[in-house]
C-alpha positions as CSV (number, residue, x, y, z in Angstrom):
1,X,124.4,159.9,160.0
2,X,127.1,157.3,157.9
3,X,126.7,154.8,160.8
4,X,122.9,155.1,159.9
5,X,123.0,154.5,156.9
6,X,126.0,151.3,157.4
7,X,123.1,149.9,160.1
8,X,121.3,147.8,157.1
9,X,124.1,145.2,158.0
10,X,122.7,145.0,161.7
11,X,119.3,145.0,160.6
12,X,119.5,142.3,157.7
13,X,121.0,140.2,160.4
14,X,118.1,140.7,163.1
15,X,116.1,139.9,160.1
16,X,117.4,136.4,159.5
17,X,117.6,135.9,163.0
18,X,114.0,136.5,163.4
19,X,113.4,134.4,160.2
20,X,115.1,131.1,160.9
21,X,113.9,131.1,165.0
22,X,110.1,131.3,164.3
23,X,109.0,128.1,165.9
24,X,105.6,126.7,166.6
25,X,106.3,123.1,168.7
26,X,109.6,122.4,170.1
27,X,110.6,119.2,169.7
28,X,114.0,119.2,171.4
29,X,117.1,120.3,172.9
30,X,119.6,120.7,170.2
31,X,119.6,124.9,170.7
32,X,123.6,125.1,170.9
33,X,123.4,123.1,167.1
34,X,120.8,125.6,166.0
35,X,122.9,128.2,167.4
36,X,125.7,127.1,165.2
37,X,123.2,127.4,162.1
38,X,122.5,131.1,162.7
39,X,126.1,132.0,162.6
40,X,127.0,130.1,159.8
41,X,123.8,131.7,158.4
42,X,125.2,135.1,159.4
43,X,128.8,134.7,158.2
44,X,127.2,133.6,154.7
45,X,125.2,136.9,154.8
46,X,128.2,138.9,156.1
47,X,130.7,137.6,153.5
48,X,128.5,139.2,150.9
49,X,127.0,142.4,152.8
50,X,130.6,142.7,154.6
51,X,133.2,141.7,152.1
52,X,133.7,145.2,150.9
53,X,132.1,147.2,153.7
54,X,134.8,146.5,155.6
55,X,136.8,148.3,152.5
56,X,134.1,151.2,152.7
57,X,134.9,151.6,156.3
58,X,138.3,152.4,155.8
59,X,139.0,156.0,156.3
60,X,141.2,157.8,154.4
61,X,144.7,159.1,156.4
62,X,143.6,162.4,158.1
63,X,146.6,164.0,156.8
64,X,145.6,163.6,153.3
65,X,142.2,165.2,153.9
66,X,144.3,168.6,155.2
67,X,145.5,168.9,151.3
68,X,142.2,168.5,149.8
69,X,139.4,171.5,149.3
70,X,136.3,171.1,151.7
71,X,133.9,172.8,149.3
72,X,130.6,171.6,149.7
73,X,127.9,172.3,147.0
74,X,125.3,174.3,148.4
75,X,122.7,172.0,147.6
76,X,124.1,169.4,150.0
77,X,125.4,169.1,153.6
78,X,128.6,167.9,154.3
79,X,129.4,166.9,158.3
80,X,132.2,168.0,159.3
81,X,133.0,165.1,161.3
82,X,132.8,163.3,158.3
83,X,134.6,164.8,155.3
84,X,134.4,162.1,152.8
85,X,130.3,162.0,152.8
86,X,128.3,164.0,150.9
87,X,124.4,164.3,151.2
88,X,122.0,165.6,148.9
89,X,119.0,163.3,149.6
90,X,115.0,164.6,149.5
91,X,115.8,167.6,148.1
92,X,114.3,168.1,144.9
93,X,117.3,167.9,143.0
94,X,116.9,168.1,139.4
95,X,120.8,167.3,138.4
96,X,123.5,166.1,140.0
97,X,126.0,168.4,141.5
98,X,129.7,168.9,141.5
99,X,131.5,166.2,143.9
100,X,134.4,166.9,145.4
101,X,137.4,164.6,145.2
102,X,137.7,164.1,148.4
103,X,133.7,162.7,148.4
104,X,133.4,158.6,149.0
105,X,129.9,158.4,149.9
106,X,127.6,160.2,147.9
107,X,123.8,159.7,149.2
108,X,121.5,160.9,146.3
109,X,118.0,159.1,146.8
110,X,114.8,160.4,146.8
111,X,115.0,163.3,143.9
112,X,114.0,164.2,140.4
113,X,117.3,163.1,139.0
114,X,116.9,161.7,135.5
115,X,120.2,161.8,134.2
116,X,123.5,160.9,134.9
117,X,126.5,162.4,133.1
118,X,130.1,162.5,133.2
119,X,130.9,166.0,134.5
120,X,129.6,166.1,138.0
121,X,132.0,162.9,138.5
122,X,135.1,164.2,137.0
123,X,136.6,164.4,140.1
124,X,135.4,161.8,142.4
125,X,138.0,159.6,141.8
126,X,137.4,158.0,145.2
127,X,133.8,156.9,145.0
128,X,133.4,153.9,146.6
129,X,129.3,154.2,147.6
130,X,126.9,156.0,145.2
131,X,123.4,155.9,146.9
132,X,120.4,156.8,143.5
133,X,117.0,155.0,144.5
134,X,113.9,157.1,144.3
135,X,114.7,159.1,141.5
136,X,113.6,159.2,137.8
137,X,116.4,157.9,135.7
138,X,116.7,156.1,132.6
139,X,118.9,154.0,130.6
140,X,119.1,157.2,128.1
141,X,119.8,159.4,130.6
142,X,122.8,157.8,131.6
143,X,126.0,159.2,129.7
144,X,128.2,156.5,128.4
145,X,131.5,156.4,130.6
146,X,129.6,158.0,133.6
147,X,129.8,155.5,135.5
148,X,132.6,153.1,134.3
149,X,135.1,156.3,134.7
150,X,134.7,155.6,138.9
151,X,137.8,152.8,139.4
152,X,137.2,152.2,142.8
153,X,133.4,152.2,143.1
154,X,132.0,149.3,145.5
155,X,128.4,150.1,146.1
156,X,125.8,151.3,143.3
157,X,121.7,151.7,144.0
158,X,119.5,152.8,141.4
159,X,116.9,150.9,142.9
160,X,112.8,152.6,142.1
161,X,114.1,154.4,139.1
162,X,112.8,154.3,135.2
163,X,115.6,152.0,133.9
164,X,114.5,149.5,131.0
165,X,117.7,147.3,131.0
166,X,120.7,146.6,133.4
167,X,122.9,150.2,132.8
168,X,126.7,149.4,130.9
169,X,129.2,150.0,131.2
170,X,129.4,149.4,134.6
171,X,133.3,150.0,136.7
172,X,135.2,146.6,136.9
173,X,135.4,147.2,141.2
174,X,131.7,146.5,141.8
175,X,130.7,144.5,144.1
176,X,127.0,145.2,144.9
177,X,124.6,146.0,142.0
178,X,121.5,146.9,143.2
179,X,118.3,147.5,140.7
180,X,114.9,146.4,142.5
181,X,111.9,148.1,141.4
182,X,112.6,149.4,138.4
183,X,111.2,148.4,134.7
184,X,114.1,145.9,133.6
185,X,113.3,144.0,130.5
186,X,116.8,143.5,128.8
187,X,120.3,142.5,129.7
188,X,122.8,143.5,127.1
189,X,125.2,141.1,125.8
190,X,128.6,141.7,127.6
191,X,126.8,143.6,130.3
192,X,128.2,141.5,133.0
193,X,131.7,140.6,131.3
194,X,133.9,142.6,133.2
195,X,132.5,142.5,136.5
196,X,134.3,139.7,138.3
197,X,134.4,141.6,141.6
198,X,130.4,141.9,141.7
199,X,129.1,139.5,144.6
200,X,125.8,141.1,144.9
201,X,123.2,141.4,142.0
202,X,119.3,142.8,142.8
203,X,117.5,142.8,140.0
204,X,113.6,141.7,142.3
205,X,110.5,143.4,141.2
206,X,111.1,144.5,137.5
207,X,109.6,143.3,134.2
208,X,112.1,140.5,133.3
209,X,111.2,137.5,131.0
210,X,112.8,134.8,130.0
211,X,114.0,136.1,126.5
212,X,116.3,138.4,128.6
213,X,118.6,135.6,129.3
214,X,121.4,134.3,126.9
215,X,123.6,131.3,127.7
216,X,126.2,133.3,128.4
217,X,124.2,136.5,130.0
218,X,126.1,135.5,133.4
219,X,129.5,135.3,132.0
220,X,132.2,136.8,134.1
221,X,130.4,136.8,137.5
222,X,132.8,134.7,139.2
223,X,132.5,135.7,142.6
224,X,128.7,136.4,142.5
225,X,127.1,134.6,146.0
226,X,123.7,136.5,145.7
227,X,121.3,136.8,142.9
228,X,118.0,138.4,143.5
229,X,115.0,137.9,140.8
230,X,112.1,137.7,142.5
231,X,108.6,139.5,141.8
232,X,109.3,139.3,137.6
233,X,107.7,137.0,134.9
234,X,109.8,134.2,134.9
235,X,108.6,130.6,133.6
236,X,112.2,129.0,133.2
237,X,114.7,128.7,135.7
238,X,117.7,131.3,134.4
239,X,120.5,129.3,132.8
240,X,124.4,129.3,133.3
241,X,124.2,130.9,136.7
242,X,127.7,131.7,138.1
243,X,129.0,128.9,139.8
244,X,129.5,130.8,143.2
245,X,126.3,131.4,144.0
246,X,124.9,130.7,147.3
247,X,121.9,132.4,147.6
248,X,119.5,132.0,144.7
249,X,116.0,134.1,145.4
250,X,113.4,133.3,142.5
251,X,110.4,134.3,144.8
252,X,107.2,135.2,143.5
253,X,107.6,134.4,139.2
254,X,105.7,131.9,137.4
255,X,108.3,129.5,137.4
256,X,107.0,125.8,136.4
257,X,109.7,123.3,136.3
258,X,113.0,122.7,137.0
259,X,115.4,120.6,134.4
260,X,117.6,117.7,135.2
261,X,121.3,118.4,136.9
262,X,120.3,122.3,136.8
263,X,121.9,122.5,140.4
264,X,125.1,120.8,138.5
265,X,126.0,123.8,137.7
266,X,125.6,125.9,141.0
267,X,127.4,123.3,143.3
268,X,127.6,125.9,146.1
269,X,123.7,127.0,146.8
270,X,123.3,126.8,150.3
271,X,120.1,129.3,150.3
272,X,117.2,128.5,147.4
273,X,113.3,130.8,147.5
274,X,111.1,129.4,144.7
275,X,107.9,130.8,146.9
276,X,104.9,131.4,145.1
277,X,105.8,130.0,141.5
278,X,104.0,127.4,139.7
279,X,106.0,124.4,140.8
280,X,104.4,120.7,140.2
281,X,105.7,117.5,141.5
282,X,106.1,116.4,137.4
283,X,108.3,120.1,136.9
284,X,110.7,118.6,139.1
285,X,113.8,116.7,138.7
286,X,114.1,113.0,139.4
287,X,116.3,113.8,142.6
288,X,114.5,116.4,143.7
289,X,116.0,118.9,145.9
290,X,118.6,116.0,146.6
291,X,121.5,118.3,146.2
292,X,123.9,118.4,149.6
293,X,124.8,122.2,149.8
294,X,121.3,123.4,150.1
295,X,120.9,124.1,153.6
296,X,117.2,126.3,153.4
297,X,114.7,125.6,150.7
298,X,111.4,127.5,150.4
299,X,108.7,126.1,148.0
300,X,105.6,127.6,149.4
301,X,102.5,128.7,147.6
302,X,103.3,126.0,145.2
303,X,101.3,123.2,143.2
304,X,102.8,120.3,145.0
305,X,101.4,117.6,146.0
306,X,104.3,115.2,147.7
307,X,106.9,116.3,149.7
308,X,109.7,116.1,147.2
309,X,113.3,114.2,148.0
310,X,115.7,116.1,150.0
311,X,119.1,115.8,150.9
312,X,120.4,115.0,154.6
313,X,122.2,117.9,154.8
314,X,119.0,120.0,154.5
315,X,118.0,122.1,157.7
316,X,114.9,124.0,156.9
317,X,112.3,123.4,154.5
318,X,109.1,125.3,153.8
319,X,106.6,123.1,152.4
320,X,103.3,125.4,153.4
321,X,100.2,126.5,151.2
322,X,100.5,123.8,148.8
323,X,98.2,120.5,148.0
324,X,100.3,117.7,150.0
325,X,97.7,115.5,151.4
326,X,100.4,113.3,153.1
327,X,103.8,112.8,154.4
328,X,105.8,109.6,153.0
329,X,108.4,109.3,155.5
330,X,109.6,106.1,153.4
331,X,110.4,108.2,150.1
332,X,111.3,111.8,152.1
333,X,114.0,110.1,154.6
334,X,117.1,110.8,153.1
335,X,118.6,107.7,152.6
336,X,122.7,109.0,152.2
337,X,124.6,108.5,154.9
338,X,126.5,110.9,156.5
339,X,130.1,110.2,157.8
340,X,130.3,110.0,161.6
341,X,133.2,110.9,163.2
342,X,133.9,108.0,165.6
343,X,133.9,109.9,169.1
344,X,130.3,111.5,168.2
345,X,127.0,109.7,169.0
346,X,124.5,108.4,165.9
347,X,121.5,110.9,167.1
348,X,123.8,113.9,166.2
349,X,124.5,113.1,162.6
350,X,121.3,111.8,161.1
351,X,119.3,113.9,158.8
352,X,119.8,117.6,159.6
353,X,116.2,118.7,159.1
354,X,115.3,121.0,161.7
355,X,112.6,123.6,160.8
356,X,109.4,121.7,158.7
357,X,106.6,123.8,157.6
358,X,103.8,122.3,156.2
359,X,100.2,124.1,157.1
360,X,98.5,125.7,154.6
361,X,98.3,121.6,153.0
362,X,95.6,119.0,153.3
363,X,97.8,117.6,156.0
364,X,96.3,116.7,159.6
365,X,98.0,116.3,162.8
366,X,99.4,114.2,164.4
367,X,102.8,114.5,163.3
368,X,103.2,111.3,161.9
369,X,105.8,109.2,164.3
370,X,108.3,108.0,161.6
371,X,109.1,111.2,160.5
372,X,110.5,112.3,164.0
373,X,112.4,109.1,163.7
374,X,113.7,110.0,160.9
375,X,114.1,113.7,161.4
376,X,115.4,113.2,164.9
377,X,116.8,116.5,164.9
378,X,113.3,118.4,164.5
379,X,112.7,121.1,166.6
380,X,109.8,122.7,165.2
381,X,106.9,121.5,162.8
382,X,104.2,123.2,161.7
383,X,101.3,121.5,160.3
């Protein structure tokens, strides 16, 4: 049942398989340099989903589990086989029972929880994974110290509950935060200050706006690589984002502009989704998406109408369902060099660009013949 649960790592990664391999019209040969794309784009994915699973996976000595009490709470089922899970999912459960000290996975989704106080936790001193979607609780409901009191907590979901604002004080050890689908609104001051071990932060699908950001509402995330905020009611593009961040996923807002030299300040993005937003060709910067670690960039169901400037580092771009009525190869093409080893041929180190999607536009086919000149390394267009 654990390795179940652990399986969201395999299937993420058949997920972004599937993803970046969708092709419509091969255009060449290059599959072993594509091939080297997905595992860099797994590794990226893997450093945050595996960074502290690898923690999680590490089982406690045997001996130490001989000294501890294997009482389980009746309302749960502990396996045998593995002492240090507990699971009390779709049962009904009202409150949270008593966990055992020896407990580091606690599965509670899918109840009628609606609080969460100190006592039941008193002594889990070894929670490391704490599993709360589907339930009903609230910011009220949570008892002050409940949660900070768990030193060695890794893993926290409270995703499709009734929360109204990102729950503090949260333990220092966190590393993935996950919120989605609940009724966010508000991010205390300070909320984030402490969490410097948090690399993960989900916060898609809730009521956010762009009052709920301060200059410094991102303070202390130093190690943060992925920041989820899709599917809320953004205009502006969040400000201060930690400087690690890698993965930047603004899906679905109302997002119409993007200031000058905001990817200054984020000099690691690799992975950028500003899908369905509100994007114009006069909301972007003068550079456009000219900004060398940005690998994938998604600006579908958009209001553009001109490919904007990219850098010749990018490798996919999704350019689909908005009002392009033409490709300028002459202003698209990036025009900065990049440095080529002297025992490697010219074709291999042009522009990057493999993956171009484009239908959904005013554009007709043919593909125009300059832009596979410049994009020699195209292996799939869709128009």
């Amino acid at each position: 049942m654990f390795i179940d649960h652990f399986g969201a790592c395999s299937y993420l990664k058949v997920k972004i398989f599937k993803h970046l391999t969708i092709a419509s019209l091969t255009l060449g040969t290059k599959m072993a340099t594509t091939i080297c794309f997905i595992i860099w784009v797994l590794f990226i994915t893997d450093t945050v989903w595996t960074r502290s699973v690898r923690q999680v996976y590490e089982a406690s000595d045997p001996e130490d589990w001989m000294v501890h009490d294997f009482h389980c709470p009746r309302e749960c089922f502990c396996p045998p086989s593995f002492p240090t899970a507990l699971y009390c999912e779709n049962r009904g459960l009202k409150e949270i029972p008593a966990v055992p000290s020896r407990i580091w996975y606690l599965y509670l989704e899918n109840n009628l929880i609606e609080t969460i106080p100190e006592k039941p936790f008193e002594n889990a001193t070894q929670l490391r994974w704490i599993n709360l979607n589907k339930n009903k609780i609230t910011n009220y409901g949570i008892e002050k110290g409940a949660l900070s009191q768990l030193k060695k907590l890794l893993f926290l979901f409270l995703e499709d509950n009734e929360l109204e604002e990102v729950p503090s004080p949260l333990p220092r050890s966190l590393e993935q935060l996950q919120l989605a689908r609940n009724k966010v609104s508000r991010i205390p001051q300070g909320t984030f200050s402490n969490l410097e071990n948090l690399t993960l932060l989900d916060l898609q699908h809730n009521k956010l706006l762009d009052n709920a950001f301060q200059r410094d509402t991102f303070k202390g995330l130093k190690n943060l690589m992925q920041l989820n905020m899709a599917k809320n009611s953004l205009r502006n593009m969040p400000p201060r984002l930690p400087a690690n961040t890698m993965q930047l996923f603004l899906d679905n807002n109302s997002i119409e502009g993007i200031p000058e030299n905001y990817f200054n300040v984020i000099p690691k993005v690799a992975f950028l989704r500003l899908n369905h937003n509100k994007l114009s060709d006069a909301g972007l910067p003068s550079s456009g998406f000219n900004v060398s670690s940005i690998l994938d960039l998604q600006l579908s169901h958009n209001q553009l109408t001109k490919v904007p400037k990219i850098s010749a580092h990018l490798q996919h771009l999704h350019l689909d369902h908005n009002k392009i009525k033409n490709v300028n190869v002459s202003v698209i093409c990036p025009t900065t060099p990049i440095t080529l080893p002297a025992e490697h041929d010219s074709f291999s180190y042009g522009p990057h660009l493999r993956y171009l999607r484009l239908d959904g536009n005013e554009i007709k086919p043919p593909v125009p013949m300059d832009l596979m000149i410049c994009f020699r390394l195209l292996q799939a267009v869709i128009i």
